[in-house]
C-alpha positions as CSV (number, residue, x, y, z in Angstrom):
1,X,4.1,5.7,-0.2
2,X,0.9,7.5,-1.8
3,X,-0.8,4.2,-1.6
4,X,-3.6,4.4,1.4
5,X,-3.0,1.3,3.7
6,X,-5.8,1.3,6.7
7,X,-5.1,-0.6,9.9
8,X,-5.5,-4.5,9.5
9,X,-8.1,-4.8,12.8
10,X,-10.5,-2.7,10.6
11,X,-11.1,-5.8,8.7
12,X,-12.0,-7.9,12.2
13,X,-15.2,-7.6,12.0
14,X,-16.7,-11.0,11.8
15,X,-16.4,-13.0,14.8
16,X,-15.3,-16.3,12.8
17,X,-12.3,-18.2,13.8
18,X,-10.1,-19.0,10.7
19,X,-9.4,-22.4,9.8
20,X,-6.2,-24.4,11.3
21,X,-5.2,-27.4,9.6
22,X,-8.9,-29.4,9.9
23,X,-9.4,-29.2,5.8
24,X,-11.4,-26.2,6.4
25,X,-11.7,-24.0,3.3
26,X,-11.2,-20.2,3.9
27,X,-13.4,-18.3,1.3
28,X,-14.5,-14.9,0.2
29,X,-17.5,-13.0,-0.1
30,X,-18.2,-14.6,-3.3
31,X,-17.0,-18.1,-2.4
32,X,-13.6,-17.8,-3.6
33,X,-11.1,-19.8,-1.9
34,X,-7.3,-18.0,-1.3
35,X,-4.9,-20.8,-2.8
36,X,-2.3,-18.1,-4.5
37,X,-0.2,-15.7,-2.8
38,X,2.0,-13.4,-4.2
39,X,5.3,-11.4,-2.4
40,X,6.8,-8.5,-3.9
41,X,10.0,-8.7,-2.2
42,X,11.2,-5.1,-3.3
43,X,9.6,-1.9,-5.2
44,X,12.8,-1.3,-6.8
45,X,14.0,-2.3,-10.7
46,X,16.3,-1.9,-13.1
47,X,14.1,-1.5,-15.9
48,X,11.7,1.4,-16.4
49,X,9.0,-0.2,-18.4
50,X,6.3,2.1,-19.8
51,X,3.3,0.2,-18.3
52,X,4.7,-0.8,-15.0
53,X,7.7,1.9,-13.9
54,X,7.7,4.8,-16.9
55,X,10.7,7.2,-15.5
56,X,8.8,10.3,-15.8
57,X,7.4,9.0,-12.7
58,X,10.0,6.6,-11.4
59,X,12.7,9.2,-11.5
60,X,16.1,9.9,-10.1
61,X,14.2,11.6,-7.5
62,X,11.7,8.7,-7.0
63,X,11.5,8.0,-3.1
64,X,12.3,4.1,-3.0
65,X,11.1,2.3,0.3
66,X,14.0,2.9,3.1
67,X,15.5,-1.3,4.0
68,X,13.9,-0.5,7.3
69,X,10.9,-0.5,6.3
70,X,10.5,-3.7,3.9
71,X,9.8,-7.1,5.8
72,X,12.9,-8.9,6.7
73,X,13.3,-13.0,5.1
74,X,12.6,-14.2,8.4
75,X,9.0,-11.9,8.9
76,X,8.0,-12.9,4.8
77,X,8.7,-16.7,5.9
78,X,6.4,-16.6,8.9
79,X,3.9,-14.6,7.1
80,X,4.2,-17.4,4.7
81,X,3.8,-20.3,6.5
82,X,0.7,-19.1,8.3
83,X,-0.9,-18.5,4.7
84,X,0.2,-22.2,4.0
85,X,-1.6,-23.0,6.7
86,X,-4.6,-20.9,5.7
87,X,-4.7,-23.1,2.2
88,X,-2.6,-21.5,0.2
89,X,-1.0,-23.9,-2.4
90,X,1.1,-21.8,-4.4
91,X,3.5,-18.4,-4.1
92,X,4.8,-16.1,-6.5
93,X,8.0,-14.1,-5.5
94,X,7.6,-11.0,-7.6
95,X,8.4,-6.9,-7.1
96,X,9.8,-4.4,-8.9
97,X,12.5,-7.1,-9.5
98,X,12.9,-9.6,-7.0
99,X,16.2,-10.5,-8.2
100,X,17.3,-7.1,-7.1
101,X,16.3,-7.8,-3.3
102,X,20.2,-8.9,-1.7
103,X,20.7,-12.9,-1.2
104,X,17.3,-13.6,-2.4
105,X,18.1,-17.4,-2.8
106,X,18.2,-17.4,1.2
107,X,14.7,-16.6,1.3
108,X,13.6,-19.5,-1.3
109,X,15.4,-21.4,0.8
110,X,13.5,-20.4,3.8
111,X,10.5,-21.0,1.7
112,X,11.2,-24.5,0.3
113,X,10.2,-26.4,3.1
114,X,6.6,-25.3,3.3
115,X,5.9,-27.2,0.6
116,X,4.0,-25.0,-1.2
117,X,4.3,-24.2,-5.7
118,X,7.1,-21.5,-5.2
119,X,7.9,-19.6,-8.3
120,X,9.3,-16.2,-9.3
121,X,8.9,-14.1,-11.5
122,X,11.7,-11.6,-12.8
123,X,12.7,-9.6,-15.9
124,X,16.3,-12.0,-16.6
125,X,18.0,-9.7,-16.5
126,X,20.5,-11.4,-13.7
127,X,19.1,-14.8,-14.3
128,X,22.9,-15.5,-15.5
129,X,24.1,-15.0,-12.2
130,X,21.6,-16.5,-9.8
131,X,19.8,-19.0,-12.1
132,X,21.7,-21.9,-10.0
133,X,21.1,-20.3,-6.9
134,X,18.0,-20.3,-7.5
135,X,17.3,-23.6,-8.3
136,X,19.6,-24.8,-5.9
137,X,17.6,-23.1,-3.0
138,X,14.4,-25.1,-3.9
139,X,12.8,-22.7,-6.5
140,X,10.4,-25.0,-8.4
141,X,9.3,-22.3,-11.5
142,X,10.4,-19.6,-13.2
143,X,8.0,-16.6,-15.3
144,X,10.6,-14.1,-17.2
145,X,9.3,-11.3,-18.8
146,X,10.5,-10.5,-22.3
147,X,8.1,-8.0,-24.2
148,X,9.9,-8.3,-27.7
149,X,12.6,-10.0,-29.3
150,X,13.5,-7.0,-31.7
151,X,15.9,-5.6,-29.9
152,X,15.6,-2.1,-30.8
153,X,11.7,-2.5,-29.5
154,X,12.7,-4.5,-26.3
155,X,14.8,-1.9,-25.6
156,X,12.5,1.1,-26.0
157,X,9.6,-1.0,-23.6
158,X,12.5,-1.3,-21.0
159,X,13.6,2.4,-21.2
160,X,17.1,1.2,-19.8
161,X,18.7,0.5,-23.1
162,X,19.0,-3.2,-22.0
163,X,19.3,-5.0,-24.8
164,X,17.6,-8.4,-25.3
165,X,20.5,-10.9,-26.2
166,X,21.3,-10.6,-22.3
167,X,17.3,-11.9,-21.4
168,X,17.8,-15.0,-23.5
169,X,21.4,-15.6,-21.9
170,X,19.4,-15.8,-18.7
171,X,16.6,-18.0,-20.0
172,X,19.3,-20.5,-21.9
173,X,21.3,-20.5,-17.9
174,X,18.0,-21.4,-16.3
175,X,16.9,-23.8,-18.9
176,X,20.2,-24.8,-18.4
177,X,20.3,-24.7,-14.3
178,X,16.9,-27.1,-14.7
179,X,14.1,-24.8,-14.8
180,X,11.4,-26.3,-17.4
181,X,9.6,-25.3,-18.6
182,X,9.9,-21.7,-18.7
183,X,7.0,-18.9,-18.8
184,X,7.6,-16.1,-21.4
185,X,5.6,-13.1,-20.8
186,X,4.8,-10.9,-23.2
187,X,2.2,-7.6,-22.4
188,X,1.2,-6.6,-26.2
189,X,0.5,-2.7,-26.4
190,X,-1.1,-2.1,-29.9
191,X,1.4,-0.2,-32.0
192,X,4.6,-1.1,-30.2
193,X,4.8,-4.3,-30.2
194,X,1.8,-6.3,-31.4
195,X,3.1,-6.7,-35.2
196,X,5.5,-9.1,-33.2
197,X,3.0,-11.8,-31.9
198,X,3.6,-14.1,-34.6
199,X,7.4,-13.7,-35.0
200,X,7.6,-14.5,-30.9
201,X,5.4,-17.4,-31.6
202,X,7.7,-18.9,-34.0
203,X,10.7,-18.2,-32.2
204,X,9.3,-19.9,-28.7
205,X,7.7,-22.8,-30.6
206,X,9.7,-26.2,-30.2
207,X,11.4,-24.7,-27.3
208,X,10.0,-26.3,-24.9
209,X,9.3,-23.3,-23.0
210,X,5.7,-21.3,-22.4
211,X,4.6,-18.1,-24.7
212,X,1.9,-16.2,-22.6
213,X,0.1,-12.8,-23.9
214,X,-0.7,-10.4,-21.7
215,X,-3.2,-7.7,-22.5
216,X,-2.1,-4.2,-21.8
217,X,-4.0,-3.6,-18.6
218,X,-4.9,-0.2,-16.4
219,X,-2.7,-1.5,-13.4
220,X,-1.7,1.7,-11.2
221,X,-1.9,5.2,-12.5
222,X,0.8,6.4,-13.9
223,X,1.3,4.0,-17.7
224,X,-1.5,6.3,-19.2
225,X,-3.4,3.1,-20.1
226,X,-6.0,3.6,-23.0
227,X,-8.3,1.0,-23.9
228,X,-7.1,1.8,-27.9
229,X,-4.0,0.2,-27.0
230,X,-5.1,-3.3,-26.1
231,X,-5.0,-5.9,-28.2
232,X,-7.6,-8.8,-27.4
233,X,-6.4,-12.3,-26.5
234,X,-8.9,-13.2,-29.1
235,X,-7.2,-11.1,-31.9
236,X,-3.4,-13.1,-30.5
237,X,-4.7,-16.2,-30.6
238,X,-6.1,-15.9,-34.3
239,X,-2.8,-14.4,-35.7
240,X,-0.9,-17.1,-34.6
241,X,-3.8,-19.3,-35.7
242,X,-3.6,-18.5,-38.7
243,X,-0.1,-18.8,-39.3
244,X,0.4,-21.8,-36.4
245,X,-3.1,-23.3,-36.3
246,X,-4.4,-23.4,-32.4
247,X,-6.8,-25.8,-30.3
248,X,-7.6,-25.1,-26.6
249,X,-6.4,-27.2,-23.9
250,X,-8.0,-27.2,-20.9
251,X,-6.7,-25.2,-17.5
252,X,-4.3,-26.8,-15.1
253,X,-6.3,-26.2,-12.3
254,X,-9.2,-24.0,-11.3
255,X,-8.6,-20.6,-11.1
256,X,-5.6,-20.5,-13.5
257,X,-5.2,-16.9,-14.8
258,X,-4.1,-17.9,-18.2
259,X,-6.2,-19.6,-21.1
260,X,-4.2,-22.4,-22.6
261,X,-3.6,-23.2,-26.4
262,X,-1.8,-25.8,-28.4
263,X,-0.2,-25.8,-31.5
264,X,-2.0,-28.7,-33.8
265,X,1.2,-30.0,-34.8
266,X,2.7,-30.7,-31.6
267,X,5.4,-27.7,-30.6
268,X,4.3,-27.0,-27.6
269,X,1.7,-24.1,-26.3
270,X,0.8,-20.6,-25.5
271,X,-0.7,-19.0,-23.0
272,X,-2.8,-15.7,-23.2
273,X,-3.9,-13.7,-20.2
274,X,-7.1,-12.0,-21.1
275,X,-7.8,-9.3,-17.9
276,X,-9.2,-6.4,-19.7
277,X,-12.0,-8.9,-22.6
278,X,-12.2,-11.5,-20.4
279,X,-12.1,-11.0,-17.2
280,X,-11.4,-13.8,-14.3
281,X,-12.3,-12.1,-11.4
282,X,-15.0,-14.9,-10.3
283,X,-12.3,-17.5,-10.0
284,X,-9.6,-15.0,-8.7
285,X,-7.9,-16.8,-5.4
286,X,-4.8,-14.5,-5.4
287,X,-3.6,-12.2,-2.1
288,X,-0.8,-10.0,-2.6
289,X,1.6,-9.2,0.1
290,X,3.3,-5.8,-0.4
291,X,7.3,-5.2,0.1
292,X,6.7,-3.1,3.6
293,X,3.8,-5.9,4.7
294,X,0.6,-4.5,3.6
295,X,-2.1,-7.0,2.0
296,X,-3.9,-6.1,-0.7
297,X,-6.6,-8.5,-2.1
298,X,-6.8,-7.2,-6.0
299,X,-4.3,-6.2,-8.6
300,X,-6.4,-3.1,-8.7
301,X,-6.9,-2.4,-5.6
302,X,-6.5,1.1,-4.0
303,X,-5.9,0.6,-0.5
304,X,-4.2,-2.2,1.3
305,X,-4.5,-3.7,5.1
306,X,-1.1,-3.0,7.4
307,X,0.2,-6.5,8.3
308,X,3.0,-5.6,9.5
309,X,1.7,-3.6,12.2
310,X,0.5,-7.0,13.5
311,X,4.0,-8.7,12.8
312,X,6.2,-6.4,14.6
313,X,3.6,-5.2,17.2
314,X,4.0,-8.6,18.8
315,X,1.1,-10.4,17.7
316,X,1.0,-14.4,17.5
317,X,1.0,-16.6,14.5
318,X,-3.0,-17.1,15.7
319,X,-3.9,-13.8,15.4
320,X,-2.0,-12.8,12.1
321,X,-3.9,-16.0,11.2
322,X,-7.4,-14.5,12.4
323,X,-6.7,-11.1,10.6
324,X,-5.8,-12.5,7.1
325,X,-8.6,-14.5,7.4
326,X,-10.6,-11.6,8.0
327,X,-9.5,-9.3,5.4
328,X,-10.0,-12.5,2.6
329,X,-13.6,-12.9,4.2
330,X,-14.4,-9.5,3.9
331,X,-13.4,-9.6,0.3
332,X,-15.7,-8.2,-2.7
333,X,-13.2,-7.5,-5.5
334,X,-14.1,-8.0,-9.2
335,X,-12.9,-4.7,-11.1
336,X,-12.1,-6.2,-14.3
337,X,-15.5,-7.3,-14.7
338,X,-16.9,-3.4,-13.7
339,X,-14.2,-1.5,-15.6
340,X,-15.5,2.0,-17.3
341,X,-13.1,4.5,-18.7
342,X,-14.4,6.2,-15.3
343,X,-12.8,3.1,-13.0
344,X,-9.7,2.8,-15.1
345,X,-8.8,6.5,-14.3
346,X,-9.0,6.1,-10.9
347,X,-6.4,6.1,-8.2
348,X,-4.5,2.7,-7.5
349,X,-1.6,0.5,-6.0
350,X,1.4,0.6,-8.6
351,X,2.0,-2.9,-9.8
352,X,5.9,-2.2,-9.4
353,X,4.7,-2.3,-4.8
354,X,2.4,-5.0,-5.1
355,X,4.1,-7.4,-8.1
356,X,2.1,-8.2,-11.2
């Protein structure tokens, strides 16, 4: 990968010992604690968005990770339970897809019993399929990514010709299968599909299920990001305000990346994830783990730490304890909140390695 990972004992240099299970809280550098952890299980997808995968990059020629080389159920559920026993509360199976990584209800399975807030997030496409599965396995939540419901514009954002009809069969089998409620994303990239904020607001209301915005951000380097192209979570909310009048509710817990809104009349809420105007970087409490084990402590970030060097060099549940602790110690990022044109041009881990 063109992504620089550095050796994970670089980051050993404080002589702390990370907490065990004595309520300790492990913190950052600016005394954030690490409660969220997200897995990208594979860097591969079916879909060739234009701000995550765009296939003049991701090509037919696109050197995918060999199986060899991604971290095996049995290495991601160790890794896991010695981050639950770190403090994290809650993990996010993401990718590329997940849903494309072979028997991936196994692993949820594996991961069930750490008692831990175990979502996933995937694009539906094969939520008809594995929806039960899923659920079955011990999946608590799931986040499904649906950029437009105008088919000919969902299609375009995909760049796989897959049309949307199939998206909502997944969401209706894993409403269906028991998943509720159900997180709609939505990234809004001004001129493609922001004249259709207020038409998915009225679709999703009295669903039962979750709305979110998502501002068009400058993750990796290749979706030719341009701040003209976002569109505010201020300017969302007040569309649909105007046409569904709004009042904020407050956050589920601390650190939550979305903002919450209600509708006034009582059908439900939105969400809108605000990265690029509002950035959340002082209550940020996420580590990302990547699909071949390297950790990486920002969505921006343009190096990661080698964990599995650690993992499959030998090394005891102790000391891949002591070196994640380290790396989260040793921890300083806040890019949204420094972002220049200069910054958002700069080299950095592809969201479609690390997950979103």
């Amino acid at each position: 990968m063109a992504t620089k990972v550095i050796p994970i004992q670089n980051a050993l240099r404080t002589p702390l010992a990370a907490p065990r299970h004595d309520g300790t809280e492990l913190a950052d550098v600016r005394g954030r604690p690490l409660r969220d952890l997200r897995i990208s299980v594979t860097d591969r997808c079916n879909f060739r968005c234009t701000y995550c995968m765009p296939r003049e990059v991701f090509d037919a020629d696109y050197k995918f990770l060999p199986h060899a080389a991604i971290l095996s159920f049995e290495e991601i559920a160790r890794l896991a339970r010695v981050f639950v026993g770190l403090g994290v509360k809650k993990i996010r199976l993401t990718g590329g897809e997940p849903l494309l990584r072979k028997d991936l209800p196994a692993l949820v399975a594996m991961l069930a019993p750490l008692g831990a807030d175990l979502t996933l997030t995937t694009n539906g496409s094969t939520l008809v399929k594995h929806a039960a599965a899923l659920k079955d396995a011990g999946l608590k939540r799931l986040t499904v990514s649906l950029d437009s419901l105008d088919d000919a514009t969902f299609r375009a954002m995909n760049d796989a010709d897959y049309p949307v009809a199939k998206v909502l069969d997944g969401i209706a089998a894993a409403a269906n299968a028991g998943f509720t409620p159900i997180k709609i994303n939505m990234v809004v990239k001004r001129g493609v599909n922001d004249h259709q904020i207020v038409e998915a607001a009225r679709y999703w209301r009295d669903s039962g299920h979750i709305l979110r915005f998502i501002e068009f951000m400058d993750v990796g380097s290749t979706n030719g990001w341009r701040m003209d192209d976002v569109v505010p979570s201020a300017e969302v909310v007040r569309r649909i305000s105007e046409a569904f009048p709004l009042e904020p509710v407050e956050a589920n817990y601390a650190g939550e990346v979305a903002e919450r809104w209600r509708y006034r009349d009582g059908a439900g809420e939105i969400g809108v994830i605000s990265s690029v105007t509002q950035a959340f970087c002082a209550d940020c409490n996420r580590m990302r783990l990547s699909t071949e084990g390297s950790l990486f402590t920002c969505l921006f970030a343009h190096q990661g730490h080698d964990l599995k060097l650690l993992l499959r060099g030998g090394a005891d549940d102790d000391a891949l304890r002591d070196a994640i602790a380290a790396v989260w110690r040793a921890r300083e990022d806040r890019y949204s909140e420094i972002r220049t044109a200069a910054t958002a041009g700069a080299r950095k881990v592809e969201m479609s390695y690390i997950g979103g």
